[in-house]
N, CA, C and O atoms as a Maestro MAE file, in Angstrom:
{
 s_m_m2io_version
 :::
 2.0.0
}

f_m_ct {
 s_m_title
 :::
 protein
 m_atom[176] {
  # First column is atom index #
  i_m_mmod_type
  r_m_x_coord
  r_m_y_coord
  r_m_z_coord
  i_m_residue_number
  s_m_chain_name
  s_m_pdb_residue_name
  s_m_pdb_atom_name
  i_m_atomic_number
  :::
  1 25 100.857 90.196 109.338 1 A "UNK " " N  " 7
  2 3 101.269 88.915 108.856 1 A "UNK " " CA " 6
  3 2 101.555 88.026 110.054 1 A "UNK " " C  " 6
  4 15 102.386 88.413 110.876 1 A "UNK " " O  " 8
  5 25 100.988 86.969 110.205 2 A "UNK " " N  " 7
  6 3 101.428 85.824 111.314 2 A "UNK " " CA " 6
  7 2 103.059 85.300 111.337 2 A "UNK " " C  " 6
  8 15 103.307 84.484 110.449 2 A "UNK " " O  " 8
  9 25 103.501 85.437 111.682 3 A "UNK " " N  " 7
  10 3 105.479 85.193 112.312 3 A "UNK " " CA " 6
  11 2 105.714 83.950 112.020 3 A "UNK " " C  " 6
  12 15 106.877 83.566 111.904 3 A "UNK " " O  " 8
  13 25 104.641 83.095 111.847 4 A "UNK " " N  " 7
  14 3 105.262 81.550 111.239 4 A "UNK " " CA " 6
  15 2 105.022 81.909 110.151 4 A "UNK " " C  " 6
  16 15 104.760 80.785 109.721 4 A "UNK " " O  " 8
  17 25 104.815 82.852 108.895 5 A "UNK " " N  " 7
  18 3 104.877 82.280 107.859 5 A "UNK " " CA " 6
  19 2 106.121 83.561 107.216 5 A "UNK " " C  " 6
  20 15 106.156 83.910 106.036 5 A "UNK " " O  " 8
  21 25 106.935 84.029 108.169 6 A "UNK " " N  " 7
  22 3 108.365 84.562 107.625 6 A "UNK " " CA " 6
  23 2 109.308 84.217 108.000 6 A "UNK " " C  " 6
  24 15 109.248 83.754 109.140 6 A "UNK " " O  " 8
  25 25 110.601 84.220 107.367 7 A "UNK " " N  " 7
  26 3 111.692 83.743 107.994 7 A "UNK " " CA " 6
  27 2 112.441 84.451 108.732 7 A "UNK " " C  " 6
  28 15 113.185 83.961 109.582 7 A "UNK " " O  " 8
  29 25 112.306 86.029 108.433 8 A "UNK " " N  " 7
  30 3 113.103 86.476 109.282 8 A "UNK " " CA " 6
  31 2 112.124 87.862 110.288 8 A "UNK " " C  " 6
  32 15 110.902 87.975 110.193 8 A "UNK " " O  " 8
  33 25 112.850 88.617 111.032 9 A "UNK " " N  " 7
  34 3 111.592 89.876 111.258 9 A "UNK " " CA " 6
  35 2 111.773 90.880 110.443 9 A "UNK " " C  " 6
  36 15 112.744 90.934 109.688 9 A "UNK " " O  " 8
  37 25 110.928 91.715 110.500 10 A "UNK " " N  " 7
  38 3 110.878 92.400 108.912 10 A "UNK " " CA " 6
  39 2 111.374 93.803 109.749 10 A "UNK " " C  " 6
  40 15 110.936 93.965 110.888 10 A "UNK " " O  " 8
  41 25 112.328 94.846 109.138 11 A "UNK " " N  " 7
  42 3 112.896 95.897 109.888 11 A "UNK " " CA " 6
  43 2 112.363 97.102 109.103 11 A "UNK " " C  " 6
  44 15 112.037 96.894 107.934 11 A "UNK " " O  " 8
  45 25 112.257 98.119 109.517 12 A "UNK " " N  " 7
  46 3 112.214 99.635 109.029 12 A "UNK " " CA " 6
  47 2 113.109 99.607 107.314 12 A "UNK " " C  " 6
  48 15 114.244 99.154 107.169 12 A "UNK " " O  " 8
  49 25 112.604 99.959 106.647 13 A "UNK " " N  " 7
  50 3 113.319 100.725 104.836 13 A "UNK " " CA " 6
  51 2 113.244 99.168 104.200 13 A "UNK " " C  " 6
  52 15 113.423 99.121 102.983 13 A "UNK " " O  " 8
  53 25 112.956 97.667 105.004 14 A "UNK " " N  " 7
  54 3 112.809 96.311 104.256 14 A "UNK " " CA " 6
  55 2 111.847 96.934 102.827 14 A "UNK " " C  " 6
  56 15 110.774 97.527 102.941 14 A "UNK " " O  " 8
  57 25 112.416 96.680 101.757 15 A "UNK " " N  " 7
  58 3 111.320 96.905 100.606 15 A "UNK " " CA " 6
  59 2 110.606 94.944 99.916 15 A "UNK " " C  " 6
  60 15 111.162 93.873 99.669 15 A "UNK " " O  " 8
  61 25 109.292 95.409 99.875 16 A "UNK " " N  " 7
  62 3 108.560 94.336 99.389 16 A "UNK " " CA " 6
  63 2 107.978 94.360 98.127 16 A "UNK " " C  " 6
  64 15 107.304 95.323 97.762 16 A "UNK " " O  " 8
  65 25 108.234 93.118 97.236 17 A "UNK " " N  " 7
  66 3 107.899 92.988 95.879 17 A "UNK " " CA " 6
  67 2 106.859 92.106 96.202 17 A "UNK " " C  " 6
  68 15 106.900 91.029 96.798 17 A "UNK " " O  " 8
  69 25 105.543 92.977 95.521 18 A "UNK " " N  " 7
  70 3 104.139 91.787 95.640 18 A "UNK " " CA " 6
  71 2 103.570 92.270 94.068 18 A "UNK " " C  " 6
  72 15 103.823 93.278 93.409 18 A "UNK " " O  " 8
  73 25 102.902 91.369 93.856 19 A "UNK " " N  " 7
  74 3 101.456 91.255 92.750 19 A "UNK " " CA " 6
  75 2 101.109 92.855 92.454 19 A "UNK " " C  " 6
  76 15 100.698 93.320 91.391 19 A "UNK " " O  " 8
  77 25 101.459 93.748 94.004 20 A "UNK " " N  " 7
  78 3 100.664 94.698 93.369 20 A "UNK " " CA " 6
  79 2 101.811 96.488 93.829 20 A "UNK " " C  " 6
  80 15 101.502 97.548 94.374 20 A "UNK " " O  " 8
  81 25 103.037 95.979 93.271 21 A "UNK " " N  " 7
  82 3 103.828 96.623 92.862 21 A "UNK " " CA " 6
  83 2 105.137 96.210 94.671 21 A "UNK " " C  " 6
  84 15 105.226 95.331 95.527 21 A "UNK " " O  " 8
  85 25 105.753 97.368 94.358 22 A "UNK " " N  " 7
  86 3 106.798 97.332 95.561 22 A "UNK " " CA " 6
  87 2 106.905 98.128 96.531 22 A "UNK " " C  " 6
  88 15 106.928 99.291 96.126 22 A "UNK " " O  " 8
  89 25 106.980 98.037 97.615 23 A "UNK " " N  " 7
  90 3 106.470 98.844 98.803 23 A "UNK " " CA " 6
  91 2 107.396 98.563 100.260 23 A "UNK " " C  " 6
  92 15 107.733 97.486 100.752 23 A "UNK " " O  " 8
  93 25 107.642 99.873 100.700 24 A "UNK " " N  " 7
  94 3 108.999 100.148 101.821 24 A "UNK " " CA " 6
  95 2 108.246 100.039 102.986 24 A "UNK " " C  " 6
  96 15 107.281 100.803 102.995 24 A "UNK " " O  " 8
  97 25 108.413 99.111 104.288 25 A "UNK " " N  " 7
  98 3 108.332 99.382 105.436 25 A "UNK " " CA " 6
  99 2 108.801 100.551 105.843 25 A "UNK " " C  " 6
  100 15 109.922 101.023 105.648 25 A "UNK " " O  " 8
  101 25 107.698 101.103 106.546 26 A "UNK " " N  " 7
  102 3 107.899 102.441 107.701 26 A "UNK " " CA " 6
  103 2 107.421 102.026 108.834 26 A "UNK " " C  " 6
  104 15 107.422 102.859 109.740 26 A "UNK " " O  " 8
  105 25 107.062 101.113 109.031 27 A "UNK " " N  " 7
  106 3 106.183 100.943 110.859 27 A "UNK " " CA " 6
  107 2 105.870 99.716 110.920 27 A "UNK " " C  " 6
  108 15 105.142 99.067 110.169 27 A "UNK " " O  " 8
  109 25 106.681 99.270 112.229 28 A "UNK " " N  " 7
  110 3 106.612 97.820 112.311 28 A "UNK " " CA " 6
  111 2 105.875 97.566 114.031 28 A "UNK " " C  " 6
  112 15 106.713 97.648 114.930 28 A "UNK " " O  " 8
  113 25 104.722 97.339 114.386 29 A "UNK " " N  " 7
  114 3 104.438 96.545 115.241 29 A "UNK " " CA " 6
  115 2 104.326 95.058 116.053 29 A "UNK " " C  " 6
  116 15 103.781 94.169 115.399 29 A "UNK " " O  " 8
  117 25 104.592 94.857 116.832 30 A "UNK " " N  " 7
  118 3 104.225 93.253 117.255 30 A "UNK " " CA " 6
  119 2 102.705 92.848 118.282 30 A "UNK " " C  " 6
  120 15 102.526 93.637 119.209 30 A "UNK " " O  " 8
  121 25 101.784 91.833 118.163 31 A "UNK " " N  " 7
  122 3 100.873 92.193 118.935 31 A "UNK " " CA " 6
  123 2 101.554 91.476 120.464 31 A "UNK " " C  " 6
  124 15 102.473 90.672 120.312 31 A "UNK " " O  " 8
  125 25 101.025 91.826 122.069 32 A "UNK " " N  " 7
  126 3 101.750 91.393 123.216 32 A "UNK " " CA " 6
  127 2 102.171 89.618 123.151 32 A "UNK " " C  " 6
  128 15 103.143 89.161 123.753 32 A "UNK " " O  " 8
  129 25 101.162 88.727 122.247 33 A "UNK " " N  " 7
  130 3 101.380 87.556 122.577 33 A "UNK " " CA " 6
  131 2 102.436 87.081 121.514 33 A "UNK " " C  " 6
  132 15 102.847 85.921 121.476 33 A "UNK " " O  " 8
  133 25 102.878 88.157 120.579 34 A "UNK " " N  " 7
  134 3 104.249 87.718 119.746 34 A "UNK " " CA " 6
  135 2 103.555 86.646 118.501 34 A "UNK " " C  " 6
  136 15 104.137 85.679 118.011 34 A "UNK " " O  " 8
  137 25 101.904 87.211 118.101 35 A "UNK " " N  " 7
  138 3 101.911 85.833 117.141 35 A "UNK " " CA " 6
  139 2 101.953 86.659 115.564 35 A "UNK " " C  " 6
  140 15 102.128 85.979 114.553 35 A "UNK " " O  " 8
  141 25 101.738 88.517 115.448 36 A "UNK " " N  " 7
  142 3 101.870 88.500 114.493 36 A "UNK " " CA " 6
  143 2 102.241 90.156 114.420 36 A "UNK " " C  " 6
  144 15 102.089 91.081 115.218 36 A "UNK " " O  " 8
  145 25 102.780 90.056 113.111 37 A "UNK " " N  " 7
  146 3 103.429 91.629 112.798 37 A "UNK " " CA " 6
  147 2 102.368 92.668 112.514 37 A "UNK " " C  " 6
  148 15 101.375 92.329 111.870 37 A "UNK " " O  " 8
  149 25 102.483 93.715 112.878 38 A "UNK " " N  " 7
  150 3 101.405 94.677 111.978 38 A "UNK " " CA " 6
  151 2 102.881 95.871 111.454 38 A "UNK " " C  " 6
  152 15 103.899 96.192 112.067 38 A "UNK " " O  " 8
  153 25 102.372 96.246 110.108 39 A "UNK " " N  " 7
  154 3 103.497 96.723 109.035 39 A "UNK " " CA " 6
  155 2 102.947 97.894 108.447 39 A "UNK " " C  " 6
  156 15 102.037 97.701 107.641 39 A "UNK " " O  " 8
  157 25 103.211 98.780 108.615 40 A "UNK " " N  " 7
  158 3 103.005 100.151 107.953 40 A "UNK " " CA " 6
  159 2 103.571 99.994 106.375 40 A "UNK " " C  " 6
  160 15 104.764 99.690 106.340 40 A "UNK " " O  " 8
  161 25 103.147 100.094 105.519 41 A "UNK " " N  " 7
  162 3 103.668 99.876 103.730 41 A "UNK " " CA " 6
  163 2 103.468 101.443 103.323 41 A "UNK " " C  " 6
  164 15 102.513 102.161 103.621 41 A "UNK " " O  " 8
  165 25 104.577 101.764 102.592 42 A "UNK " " N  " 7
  166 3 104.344 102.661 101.812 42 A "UNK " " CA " 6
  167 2 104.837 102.299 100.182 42 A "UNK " " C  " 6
  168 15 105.933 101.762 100.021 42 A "UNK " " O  " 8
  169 25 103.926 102.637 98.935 43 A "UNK " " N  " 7
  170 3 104.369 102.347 98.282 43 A "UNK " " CA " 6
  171 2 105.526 103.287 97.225 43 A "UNK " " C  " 6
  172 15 105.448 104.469 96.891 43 A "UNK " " O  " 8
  173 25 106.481 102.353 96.909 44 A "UNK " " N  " 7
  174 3 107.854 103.236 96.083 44 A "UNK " " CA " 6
  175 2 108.124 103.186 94.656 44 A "UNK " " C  " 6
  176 15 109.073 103.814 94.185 44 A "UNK " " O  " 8
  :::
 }
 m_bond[175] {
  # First column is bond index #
  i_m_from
  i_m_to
  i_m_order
  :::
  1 1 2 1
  2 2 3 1
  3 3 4 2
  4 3 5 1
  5 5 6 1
  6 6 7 1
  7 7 8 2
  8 7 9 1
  9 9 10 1
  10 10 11 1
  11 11 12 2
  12 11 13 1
  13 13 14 1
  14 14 15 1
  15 15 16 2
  16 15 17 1
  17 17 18 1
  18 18 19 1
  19 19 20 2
  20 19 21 1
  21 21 22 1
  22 22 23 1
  23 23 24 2
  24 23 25 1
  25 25 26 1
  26 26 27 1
  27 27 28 2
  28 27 29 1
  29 29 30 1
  30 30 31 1
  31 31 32 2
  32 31 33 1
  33 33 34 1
  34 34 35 1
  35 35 36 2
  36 35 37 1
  37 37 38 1
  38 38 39 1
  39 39 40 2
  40 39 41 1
  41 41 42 1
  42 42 43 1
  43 43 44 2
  44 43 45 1
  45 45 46 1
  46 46 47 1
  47 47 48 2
  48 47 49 1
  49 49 50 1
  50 50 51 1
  51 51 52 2
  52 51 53 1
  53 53 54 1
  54 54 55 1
  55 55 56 2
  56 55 57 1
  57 57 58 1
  58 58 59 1
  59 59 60 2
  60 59 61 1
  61 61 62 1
  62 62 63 1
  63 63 64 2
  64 63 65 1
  65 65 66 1
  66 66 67 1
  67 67 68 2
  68 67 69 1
  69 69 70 1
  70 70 71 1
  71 71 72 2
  72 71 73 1
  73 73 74 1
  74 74 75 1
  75 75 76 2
  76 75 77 1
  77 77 78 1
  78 78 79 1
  79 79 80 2
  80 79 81 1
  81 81 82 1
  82 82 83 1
  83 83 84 2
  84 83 85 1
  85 85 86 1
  86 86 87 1
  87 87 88 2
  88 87 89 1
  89 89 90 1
  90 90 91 1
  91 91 92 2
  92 91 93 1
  93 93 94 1
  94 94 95 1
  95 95 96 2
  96 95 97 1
  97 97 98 1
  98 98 99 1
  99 99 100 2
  100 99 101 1
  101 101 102 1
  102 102 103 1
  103 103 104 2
  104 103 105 1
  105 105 106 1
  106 106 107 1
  107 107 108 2
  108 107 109 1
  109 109 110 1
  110 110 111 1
  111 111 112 2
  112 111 113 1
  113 113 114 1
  114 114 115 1
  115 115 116 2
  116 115 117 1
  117 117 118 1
  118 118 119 1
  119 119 120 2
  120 119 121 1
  121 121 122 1
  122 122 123 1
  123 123 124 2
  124 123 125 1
  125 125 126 1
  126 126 127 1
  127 127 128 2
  128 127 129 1
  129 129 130 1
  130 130 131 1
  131 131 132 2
  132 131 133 1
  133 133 134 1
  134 134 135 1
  135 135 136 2
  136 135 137 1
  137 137 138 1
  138 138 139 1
  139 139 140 2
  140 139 141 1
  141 141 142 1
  142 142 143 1
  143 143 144 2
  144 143 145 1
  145 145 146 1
  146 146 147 1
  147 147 148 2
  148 147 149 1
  149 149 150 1
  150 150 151 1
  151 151 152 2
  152 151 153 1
  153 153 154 1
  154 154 155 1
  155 155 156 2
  156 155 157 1
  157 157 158 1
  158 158 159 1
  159 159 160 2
  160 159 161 1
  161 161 162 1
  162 162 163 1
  163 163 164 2
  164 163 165 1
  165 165 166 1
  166 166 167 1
  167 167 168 2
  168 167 169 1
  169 169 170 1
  170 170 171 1
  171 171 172 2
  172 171 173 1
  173 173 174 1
  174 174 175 1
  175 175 176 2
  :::
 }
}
């Protein structure tokens, strides 16, 4: 996800409600130039 379009940074156990059910961060990356997250999802 690109970092301008969240408000906050997203942490380890954050759970997400989407379209296609709800799903727990386990793995959070940043790429070196800081423009976007990469997010490990598992779904719960």
């Amino acid at each position: 996800m690109l970092q301008n379009e969240v408000t906050k940074e997203p942490k380890i156990d954050d759970e997400w409600l989407t379209a296609l059910g709800s799903f727990r961060v386990i793995h959070i990356q940043q790429d070196p130039a800081s423009t976007i997250w990469k997010c490990q999802l598992r779904k719960v």
